[in-house]
N, C-alpha and C positions, 0 to 999 in steps of 0.2 A: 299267110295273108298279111298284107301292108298295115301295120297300124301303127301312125306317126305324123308328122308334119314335119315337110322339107322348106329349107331356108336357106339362104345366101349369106355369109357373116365374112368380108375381105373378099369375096371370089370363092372360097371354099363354099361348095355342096354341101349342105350339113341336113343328117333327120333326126329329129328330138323323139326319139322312142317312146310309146306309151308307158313300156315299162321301167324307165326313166334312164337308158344310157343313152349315150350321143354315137351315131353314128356318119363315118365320115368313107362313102364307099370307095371315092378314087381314092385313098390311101390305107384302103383295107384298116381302119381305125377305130377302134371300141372306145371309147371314155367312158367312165364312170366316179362320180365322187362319194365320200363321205360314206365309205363303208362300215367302218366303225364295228370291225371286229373286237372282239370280246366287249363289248359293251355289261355282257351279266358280268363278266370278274372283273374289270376295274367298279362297277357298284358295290359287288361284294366285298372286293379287297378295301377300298377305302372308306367306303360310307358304312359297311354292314346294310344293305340294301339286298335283298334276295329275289332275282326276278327268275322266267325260269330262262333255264340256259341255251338254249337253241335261236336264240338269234342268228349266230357266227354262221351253222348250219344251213339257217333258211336264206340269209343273204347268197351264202355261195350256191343254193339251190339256184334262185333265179337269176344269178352272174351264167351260172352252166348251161340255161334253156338260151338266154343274150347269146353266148358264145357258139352253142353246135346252132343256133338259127343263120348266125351272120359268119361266121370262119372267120374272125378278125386275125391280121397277120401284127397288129401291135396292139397294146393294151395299154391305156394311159390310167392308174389310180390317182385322182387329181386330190388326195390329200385325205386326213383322216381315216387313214383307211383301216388303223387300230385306234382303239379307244386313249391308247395310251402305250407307250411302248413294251411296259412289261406285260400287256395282254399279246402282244408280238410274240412272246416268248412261252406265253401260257396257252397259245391253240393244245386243244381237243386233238391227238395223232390222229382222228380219223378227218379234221377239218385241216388240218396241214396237210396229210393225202390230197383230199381232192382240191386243193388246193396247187398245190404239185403238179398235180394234172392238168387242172388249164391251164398250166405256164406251159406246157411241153410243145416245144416247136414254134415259141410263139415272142416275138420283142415285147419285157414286160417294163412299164417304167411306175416308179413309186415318186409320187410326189411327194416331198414334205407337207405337213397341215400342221396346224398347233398345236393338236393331240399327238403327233407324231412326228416331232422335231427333230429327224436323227436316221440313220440306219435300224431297216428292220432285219431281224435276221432271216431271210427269206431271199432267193435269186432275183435276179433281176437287177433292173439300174434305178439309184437311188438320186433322186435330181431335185433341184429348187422349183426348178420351170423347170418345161422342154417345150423349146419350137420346134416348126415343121408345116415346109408351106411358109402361107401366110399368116400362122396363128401360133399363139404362145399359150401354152398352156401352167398355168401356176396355182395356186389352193385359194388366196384371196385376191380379189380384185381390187386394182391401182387406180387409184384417179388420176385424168388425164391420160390410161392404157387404151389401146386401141387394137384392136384383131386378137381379142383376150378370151378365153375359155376358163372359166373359173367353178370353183365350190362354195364351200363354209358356212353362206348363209343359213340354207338347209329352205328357199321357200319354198310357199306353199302359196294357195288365194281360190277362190271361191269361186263357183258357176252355178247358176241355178237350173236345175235337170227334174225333170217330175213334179214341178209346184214345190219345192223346197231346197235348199242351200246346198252344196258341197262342200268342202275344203279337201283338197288334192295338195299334194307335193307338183312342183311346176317348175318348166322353164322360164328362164325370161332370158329375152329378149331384144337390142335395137342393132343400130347400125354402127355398134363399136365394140360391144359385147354379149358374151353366153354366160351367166350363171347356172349350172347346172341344178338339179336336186338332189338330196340325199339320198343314195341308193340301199342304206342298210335299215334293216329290221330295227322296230322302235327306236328313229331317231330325232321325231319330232320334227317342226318347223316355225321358220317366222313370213306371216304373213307380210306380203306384197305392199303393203303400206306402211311398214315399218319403217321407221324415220334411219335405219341403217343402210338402207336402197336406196336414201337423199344424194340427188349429187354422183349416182353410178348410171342410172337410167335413165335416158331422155323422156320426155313426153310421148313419143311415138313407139312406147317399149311396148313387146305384147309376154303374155303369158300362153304356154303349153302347159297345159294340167294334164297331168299324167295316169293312171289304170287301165281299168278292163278297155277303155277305147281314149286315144288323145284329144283334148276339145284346145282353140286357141283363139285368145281374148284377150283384148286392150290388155294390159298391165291395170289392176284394183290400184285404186292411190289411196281410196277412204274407203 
C-alpha cells in the first residue's frame, strides 16, 4: 500500500516515504540520512552513558522492510550514517551481516556527515556529494544551493491529530530544496522553527511528517 507524498524538486519525481526514506522511482533510488549506527557505543565509549544496545539492529530492521518493499538498484546514505567512526569499526558481526546483505547486488554510496568524516570500513563508494540527474545530494545544506537533497538537521514539527499535538521527524520542503529526517533509532530532532532553518527555507516551504501514515503541512515557523 502507498503511504507517502509525491513532489517535484528540479524535474525529479520524488516520494517522501512515511517511513522516512526518499524515494526516487525513475532512478530506482533509495536515500536515507542520519543513520547513526552505534549511537549506544560511541555513548558508552565516550561519555559512560549506557543505553540499551539495539538501536544499530532496529535501524537496519526498518532500512530492510524500505529496501525488499521498493528493490532500489542505488542507495544513497546522505551522512551520519555512524555515530562516529570508531562505531564503524565496532558493528555487532551479526549487524555487519545484515548489513552485508543489503548492499548485495546493489550501488551503494556513503556520504560523509560530521559524525563521519572519513572512509568507513564497509564497501561501497565513499563520496562528499553525489549528483545524478538534476540533484546533488550532500549531508549539509548550502546557501544559495539549488536541486539539493540534504540531512543533519534531524527535523521534526508538529500536527495536531485527535484534539492534541504530535511531533514527528519530517520532511521539508520548497522549490530548491529536500532536507530529509533522521532515519536511525533514538536520534532526536530540531524542530521546524529553529532559527538554524533561517535562510535555507522559503516562506512557501512545506513539511511531511513522517509514521504509521504521512501528513503534509505548511512548514511550522513558530
Amino acid at each position: 500500500m502507498f503511504n507517502g507524498h509525491k513532489f517535484s524538486l528540479s524535474g525529479a519525481q520524488l516520494t517522501a516515504r512515511a517511513s522516512g526514506v526518499l524515494w526516487w522511482e525513475e532512478q530506482r533510488l533509495l536515500c536515507v540520512s542520519d543513520l547513526h549506527f552505534g549511537k549506544s557505543d560511541r555513548l558508552a565509549r565516550r561519555f559512560g552513558v549506557f543505553v540499551p544496545p539495539y538501536e544499530t539492529a532496529d535501524t537496519l530492521r526498518r532500512l530492510q522492510a524500505e529496501i525488499e518493499a521498493l528493490d532500489p538498484t542505488i542507495i544513497i546514505c546522505l551522512g551520519d550514517s555512524f555515530d562516529d567512526l570508531e562505531a564503524s569499526k565496532n558493528l555487532k558481526p551479526e549487524d555487519r551481516r545484515s548489513l552485508h546483505q543489503l548492499q548485495e547486488g546493489r550501488k551503494w554510496v556513503w556520504i560523509e556527515g560530521n559524525h563521519d568524516p572519513g572512509l568507513v570500513e564497509l564497501s561501497g563508494e565513499h563520496l562528499k556529494h553525489y549528483k545524478t540527474g538534476p540533484l546533488i545530494f550532500r549531508h549539509i545544506a548550502e546557501l544559495g544551493s539549488y536541486s539539493e537533497v540534504s540531512g543533519h538537521y534531524h527535523p521534526k514539527a508538529a500536527v495536531r491529530l485527535s484534539h492534541k499535538s504530535v511531533v514527528r521527524p519530517c520532511f521539508l520542503y520548497d522549490d530548491k530544496r529536500l532536507i530529509l529526517p533522521a532515519f536511525g533509532t533514538f536520534t532526536g530532532g530540531l524542530k521546524s522553527d529553529a532559527k538554524e532553518f533561517d535562510g535555507l527555507m522559503n516562506k512557501e516551504a512545506y513539511a511531511v511528517l513522517t509514521g504509521d501514515k504521512s501528513y503534509i503541512i505548511p512548514m511550522p515557523r513558530e
